[in-house]
DRENNU-19560 format. One record per residue: residue number from 0; residue in one letter; x negated, y negated, z of N, C-alpha, C in turn. Coordinates in Angstrom, 1 decimal, m for minus. Layout:
<nodes>
- NUM|A|X|Y|Z|X|Y|Z|X|Y|Z $
...
</nodes>
This chain:
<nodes>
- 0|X|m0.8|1.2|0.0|0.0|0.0|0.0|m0.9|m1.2|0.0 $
- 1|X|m0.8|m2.1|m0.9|m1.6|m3.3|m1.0|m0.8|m4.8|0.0 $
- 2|X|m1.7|m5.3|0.5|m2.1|m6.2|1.7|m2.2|m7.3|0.8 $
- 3|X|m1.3|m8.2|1.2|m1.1|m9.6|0.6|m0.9|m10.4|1.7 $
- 4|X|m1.2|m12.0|0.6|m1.4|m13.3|1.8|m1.0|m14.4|0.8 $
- 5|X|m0.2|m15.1|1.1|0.4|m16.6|0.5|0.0|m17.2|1.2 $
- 6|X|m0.8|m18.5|0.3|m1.4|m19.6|0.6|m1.0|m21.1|m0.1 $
- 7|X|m0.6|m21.6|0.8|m0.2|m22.6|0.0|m1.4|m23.6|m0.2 $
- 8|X|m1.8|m24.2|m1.0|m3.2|m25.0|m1.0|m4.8|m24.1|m1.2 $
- 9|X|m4.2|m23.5|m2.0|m5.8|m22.1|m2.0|m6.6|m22.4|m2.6 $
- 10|X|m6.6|m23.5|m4.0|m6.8|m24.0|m4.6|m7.9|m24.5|m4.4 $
- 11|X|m7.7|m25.1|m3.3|m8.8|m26.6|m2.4|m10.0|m25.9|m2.0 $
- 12|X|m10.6|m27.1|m1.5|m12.0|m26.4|m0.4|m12.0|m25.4|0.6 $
- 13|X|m11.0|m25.6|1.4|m10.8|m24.9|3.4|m10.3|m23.6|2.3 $
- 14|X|m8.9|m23.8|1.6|m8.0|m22.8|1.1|m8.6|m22.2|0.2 $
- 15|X|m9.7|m22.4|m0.5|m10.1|m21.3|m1.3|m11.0|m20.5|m0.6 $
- 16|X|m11.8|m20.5|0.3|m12.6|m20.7|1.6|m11.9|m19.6|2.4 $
- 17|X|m10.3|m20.2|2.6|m9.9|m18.8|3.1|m9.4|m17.3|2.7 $
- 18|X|m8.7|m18.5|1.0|m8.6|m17.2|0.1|m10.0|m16.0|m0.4 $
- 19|X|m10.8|m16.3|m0.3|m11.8|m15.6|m0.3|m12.0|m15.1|0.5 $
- 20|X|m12.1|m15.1|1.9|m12.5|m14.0|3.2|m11.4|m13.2|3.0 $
- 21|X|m9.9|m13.5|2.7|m9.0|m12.3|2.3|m9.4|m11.7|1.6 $
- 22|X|m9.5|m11.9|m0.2|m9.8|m11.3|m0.8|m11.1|m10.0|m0.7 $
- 23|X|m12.0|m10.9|0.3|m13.3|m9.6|0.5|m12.7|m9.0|1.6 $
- 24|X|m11.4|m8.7|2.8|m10.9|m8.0|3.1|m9.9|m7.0|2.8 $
- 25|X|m9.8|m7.3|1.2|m8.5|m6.5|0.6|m7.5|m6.6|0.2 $
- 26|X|m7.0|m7.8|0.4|m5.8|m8.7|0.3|m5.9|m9.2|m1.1 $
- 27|X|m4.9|m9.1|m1.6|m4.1|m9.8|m3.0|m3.6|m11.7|m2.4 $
- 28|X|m4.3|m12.4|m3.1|m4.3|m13.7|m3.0|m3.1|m14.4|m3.5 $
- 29|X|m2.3|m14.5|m3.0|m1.4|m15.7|m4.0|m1.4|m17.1|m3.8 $
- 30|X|m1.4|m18.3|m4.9|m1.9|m19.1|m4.1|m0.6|m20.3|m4.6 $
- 31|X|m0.4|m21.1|m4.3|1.0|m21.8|m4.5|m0.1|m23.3|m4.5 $
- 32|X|0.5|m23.9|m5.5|m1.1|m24.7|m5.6|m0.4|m25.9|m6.8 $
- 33|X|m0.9|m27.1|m6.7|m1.2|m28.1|m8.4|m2.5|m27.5|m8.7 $
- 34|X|m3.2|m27.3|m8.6|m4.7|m27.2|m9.0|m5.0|m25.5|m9.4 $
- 35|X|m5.7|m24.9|m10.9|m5.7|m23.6|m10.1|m7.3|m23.4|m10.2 $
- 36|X|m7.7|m22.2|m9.8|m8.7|m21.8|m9.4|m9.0|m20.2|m10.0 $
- 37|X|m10.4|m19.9|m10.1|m11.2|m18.7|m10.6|m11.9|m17.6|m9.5 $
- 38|X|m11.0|m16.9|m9.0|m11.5|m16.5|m7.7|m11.2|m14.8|m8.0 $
- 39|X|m10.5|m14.5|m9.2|m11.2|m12.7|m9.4|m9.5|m12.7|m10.1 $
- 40|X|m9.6|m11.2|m10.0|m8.3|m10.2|m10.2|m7.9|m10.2|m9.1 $
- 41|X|m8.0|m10.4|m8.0|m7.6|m10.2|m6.7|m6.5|m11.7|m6.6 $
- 42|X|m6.6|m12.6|m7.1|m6.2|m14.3|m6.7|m5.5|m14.6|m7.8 $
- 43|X|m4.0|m14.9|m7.3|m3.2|m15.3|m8.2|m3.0|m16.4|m8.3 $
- 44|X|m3.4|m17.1|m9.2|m2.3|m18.6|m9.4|m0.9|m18.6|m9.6 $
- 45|X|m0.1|m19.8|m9.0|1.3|m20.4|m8.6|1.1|m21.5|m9.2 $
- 46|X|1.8|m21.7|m10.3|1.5|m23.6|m10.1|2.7|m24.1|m9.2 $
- 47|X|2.8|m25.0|m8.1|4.1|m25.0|m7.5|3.6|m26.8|m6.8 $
- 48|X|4.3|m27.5|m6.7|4.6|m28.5|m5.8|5.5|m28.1|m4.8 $
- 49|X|4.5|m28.0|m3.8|5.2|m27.6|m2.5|5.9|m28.8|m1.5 $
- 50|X|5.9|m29.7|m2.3|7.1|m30.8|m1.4|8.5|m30.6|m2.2 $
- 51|X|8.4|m29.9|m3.3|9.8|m29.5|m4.1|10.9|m28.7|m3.6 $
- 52|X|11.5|m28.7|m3.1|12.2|m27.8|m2.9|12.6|m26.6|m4.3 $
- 53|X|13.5|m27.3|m5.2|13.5|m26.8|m6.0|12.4|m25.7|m6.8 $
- 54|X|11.4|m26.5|m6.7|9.5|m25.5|m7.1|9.6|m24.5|m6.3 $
- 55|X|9.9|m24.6|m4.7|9.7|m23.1|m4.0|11.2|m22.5|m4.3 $
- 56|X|12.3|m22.7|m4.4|13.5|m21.9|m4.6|12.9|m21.2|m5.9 $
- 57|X|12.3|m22.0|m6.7|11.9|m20.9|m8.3|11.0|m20.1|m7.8 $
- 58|X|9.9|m20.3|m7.3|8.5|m19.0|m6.8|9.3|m18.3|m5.7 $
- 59|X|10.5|m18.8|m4.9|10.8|m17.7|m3.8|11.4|m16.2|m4.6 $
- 60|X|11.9|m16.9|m5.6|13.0|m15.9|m6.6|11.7|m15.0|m7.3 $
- 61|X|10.8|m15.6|m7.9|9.8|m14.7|m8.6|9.0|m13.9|m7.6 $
- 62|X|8.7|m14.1|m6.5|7.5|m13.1|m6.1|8.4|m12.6|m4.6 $
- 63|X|10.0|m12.8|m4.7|11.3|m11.8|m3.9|10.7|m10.4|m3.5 $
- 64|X|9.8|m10.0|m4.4|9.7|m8.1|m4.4|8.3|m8.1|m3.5 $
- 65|X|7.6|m8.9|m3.2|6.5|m8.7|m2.7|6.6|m9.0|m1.4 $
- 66|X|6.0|m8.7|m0.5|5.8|m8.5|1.2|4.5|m8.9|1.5 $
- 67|X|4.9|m9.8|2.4|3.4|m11.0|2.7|2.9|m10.6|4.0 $
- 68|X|1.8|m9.7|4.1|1.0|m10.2|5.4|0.8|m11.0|6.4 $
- 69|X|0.7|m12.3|5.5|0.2|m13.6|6.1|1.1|m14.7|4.9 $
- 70|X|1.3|m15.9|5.7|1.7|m16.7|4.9|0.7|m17.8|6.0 $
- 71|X|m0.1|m18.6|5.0|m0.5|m19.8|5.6|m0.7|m20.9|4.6 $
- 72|X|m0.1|m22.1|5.6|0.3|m23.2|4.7|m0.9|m24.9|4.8 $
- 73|X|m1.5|m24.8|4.1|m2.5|m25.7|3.9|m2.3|m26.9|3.3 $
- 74|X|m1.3|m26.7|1.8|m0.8|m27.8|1.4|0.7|m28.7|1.8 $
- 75|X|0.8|m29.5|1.4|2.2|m30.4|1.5|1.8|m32.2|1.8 $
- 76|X|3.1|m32.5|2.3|2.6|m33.8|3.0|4.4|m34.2|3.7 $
- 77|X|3.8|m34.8|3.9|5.3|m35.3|4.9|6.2|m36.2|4.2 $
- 78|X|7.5|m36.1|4.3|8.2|m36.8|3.6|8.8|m38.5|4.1 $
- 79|X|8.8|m38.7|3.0|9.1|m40.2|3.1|9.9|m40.5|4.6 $
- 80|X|9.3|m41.5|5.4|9.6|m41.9|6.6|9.4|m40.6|7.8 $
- 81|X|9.2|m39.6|7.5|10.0|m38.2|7.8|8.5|m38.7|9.4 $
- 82|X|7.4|m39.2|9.6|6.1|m39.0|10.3|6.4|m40.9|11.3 $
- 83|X|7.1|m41.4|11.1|7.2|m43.0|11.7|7.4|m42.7|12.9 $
- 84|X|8.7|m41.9|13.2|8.9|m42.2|14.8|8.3|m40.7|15.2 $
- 85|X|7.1|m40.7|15.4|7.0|m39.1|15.9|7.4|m39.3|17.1 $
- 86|X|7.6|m39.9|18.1|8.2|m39.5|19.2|9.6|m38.6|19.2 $
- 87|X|10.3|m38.6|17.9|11.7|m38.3|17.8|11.2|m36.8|17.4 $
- 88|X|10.5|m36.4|16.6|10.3|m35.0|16.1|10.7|m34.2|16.7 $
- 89|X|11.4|m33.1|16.6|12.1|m32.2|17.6|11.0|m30.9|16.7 $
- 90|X|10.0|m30.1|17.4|9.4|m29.2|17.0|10.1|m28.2|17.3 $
- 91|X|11.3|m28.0|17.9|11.6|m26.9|18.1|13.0|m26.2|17.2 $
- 92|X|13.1|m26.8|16.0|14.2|m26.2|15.4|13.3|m25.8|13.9 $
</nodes>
């Protein structure tokens, strides 16, 4: 049974950095990414904008059959106004 990891931002410096120590552990790379990258048979490119909603409703529907290990999320950014009052953030929902 093959060992997989979604990465959002794999692309980058840290994220390719970490898609690589998976990959030399065994793990099938997927990488959800603007940018793509050359990192073997093992590392798949996503082209995806992960502030889209709609971008992840399309990649959630395509890679539905596969079973993630690990999901770690490196890229994004915060949405409009969404970071002003961080006093208000409720981390727990």
């Amino acid at each position: 049974m093959s060992k997989n990891v979604l990465i959002t931002g794999a692309a980058g410096g840290i994220g390719s950095a970490i898609a690589l120590r998976f990959i030399e552990s065994g793990f099938d790379v997927y990488s959800l990414d603007l940018c793509s990258k050359e990192l073997g048979e093992k590392f798949h490119n996503i082209y995806c904008d992960v502030t889209s909603k709609d971008n992840l409703y399309k990649v959630k529907e395509e890679l539905k059959e596969i079973k993630f290990d690990h999901i770690i999320t490196l890229a994004g950014r915060a949405l409009e106004d969404e970071w002003k009052n961080f006093d208000a953030i409720n981390f727990d929902s």
